[in-house]
C-alpha positions in Angstrom: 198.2 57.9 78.3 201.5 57.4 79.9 200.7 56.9 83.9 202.9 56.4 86.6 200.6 55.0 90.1 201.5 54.7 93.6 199.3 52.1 95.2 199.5 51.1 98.8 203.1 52.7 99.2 204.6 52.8 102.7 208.0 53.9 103.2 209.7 53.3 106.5 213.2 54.1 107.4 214.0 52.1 110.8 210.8 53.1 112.9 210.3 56.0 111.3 207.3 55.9 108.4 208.2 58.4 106.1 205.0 57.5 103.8 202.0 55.1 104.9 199.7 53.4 102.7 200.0 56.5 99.4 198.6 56.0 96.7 198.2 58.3 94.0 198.2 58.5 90.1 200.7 60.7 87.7 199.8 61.3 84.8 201.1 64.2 82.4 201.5 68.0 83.3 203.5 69.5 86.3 202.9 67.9 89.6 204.0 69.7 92.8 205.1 68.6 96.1 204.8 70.8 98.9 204.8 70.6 102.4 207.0 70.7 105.4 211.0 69.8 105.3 211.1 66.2 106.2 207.3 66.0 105.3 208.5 62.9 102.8 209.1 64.9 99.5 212.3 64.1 98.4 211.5 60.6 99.6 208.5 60.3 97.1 211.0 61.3 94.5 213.6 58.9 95.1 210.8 56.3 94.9 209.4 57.4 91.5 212.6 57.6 90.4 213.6 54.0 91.3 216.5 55.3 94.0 214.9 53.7 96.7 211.7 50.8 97.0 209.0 50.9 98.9 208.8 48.8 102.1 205.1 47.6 100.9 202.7 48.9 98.3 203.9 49.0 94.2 204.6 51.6 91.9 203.2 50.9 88.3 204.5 52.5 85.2 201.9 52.6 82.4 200.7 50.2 83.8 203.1 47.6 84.6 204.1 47.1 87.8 208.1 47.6 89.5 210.6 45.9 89.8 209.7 44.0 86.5 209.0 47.7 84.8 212.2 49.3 86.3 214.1 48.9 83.2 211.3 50.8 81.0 211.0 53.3 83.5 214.5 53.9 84.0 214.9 54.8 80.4 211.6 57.2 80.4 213.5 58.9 83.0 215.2 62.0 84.0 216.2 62.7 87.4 217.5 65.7 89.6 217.9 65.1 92.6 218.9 68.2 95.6 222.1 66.4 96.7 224.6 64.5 94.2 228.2 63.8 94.6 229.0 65.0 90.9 232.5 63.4 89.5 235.1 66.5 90.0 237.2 65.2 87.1 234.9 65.5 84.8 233.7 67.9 82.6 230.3 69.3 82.3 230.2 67.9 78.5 231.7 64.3 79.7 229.6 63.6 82.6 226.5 64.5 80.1 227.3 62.6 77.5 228.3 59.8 80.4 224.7 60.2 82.0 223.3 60.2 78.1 225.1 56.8 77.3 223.8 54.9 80.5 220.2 56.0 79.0 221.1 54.7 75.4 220.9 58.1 73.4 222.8 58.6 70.4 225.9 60.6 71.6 225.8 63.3 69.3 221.7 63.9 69.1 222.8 63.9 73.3 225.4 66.6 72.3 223.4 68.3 70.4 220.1 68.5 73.4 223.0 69.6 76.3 224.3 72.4 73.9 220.9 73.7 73.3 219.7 73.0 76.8 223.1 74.9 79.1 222.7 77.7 76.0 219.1 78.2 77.6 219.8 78.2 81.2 223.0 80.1 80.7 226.2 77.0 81.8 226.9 76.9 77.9 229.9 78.6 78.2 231.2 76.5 80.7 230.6 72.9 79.7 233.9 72.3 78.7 235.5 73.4 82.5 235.6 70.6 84.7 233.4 70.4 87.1 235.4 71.1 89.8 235.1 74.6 89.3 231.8 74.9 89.4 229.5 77.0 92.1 227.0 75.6 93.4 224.4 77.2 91.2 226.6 76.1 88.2 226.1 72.2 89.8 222.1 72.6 90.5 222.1 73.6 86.5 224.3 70.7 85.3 222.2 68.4 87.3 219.1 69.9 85.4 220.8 69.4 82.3 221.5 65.8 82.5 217.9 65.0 83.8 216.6 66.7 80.4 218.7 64.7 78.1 216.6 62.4 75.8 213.1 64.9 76.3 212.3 62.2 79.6 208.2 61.3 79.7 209.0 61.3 83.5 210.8 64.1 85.1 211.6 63.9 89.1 212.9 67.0 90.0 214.1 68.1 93.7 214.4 71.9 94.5 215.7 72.3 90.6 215.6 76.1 90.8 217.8 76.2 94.1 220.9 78.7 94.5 219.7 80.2 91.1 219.1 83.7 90.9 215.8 85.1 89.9 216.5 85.2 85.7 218.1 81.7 85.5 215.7 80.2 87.8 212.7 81.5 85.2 214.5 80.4 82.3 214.7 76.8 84.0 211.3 77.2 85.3 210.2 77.7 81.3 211.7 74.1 79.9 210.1 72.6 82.7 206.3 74.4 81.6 207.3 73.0 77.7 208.6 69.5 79.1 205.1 69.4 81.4 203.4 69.8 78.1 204.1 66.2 76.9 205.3 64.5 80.2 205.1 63.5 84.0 206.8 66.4 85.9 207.0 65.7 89.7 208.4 68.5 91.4 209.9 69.8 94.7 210.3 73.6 94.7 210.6 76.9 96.6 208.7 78.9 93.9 205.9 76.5 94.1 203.6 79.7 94.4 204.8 81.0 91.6 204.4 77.7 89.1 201.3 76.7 91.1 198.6 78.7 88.3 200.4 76.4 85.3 200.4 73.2 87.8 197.8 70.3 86.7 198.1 69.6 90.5 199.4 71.3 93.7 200.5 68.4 96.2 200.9 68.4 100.1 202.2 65.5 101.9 201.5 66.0 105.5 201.5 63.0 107.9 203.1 60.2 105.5 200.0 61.4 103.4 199.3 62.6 99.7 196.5 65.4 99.2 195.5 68.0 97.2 196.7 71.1 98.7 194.1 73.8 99.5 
């Protein structure tokens, strides 16, 4: 079963320990982090998702343990994070099929998953318009997008639903449910109520800690 583990993990930034000592196992189904801003969510994301290292402690993907396993993770991966600097230049269709060649998908089976993906979360009609244009809610569903290309086995996803209203954030919400089926879906969100009854695991970090929230 594809796994990914956290064991020992401290995160520090200066002074400051962000994490201390996590461990945990992820294994598939939809994961969610909650807990307090600046609890150390996004930061457990960035780590799963190879952005940052730990300070001490590994992360193992099936079972093989990082940095030697980066490469293997990396392309198992899809990631969306809450903040990106998104090229303005670009298209919605370029910067996909940009983010789809630096995972090594076929460019037109890529093409073909970002068509049917925006079609479902309602940006289809816009993928062509650079990216410039785009509202913020139009940038939180691009950023989706990308991070669904190649059907990832590990999905790190911060605040995906943000700045969408109520429809598009249950249409997003869905894929996630049918990805979760298959893969490792870690996930930051304000609707966590909402998503926590189809959740294999509701998760609070409190204190630089994982548990299972009551």
């Amino acid at each position: 079963m594809t796994s990914l583990e956290l064991n020992g993990v401290t995160k520090r930034y200066g002074r400051k320990s962000v994490l201390a000592d996590v461990s945990h196992v992820f294994t598939p189904g939809l994961s969610l982090l909650t807990g307090r801003s600046g609890a150390g969510k996004s930061t457990l994301l960035r780590l799963l998702a190879t952005a940052e290292r730990p300070n001490s402690g590994a992360l193992l993907w099936e079972g093989a343990r990082l940095p030697g396993a980066r490469d293997k993770l990396r392309r198992a991966l899809g990631y969306a994070p809450q903040a990106v600097d998104l090229p303005e230049d670009l298209t919605a269709r370029e910067f996909a099929m940009h983010i789809a060649a630096l995972k090594g998908l076929s460019l037109g089976e890529a093409d073909k998953q970002f068509g049917a993906i925006t079609n479902a979360i309602g940006l289809h009609a816009d993928i062509n318009n650079r990216i410039a244009t785009f509202s913020g809610g139009m940038r939180r569903r691009l950023i989706f997008a990308q991070a669904m290309l190649g059907a990832p086995d590990l999905l790190a996803l911060d605040e995906p639903t943000a700045e969408l209203d109520g429809e598009t954030a249950r249409q997003v919400s869905a894929l996630i449910l049918e990805r979760a089926r298959t893969a490792i879906v870690v996930m930051t969100t304000h609707l966590a109520d909402d998503l926590a009854s189809s959740a294999s695991e509701v998760l609070k970090i409190e204190d630089g800690k994982i548990a299972t929230a009551s």
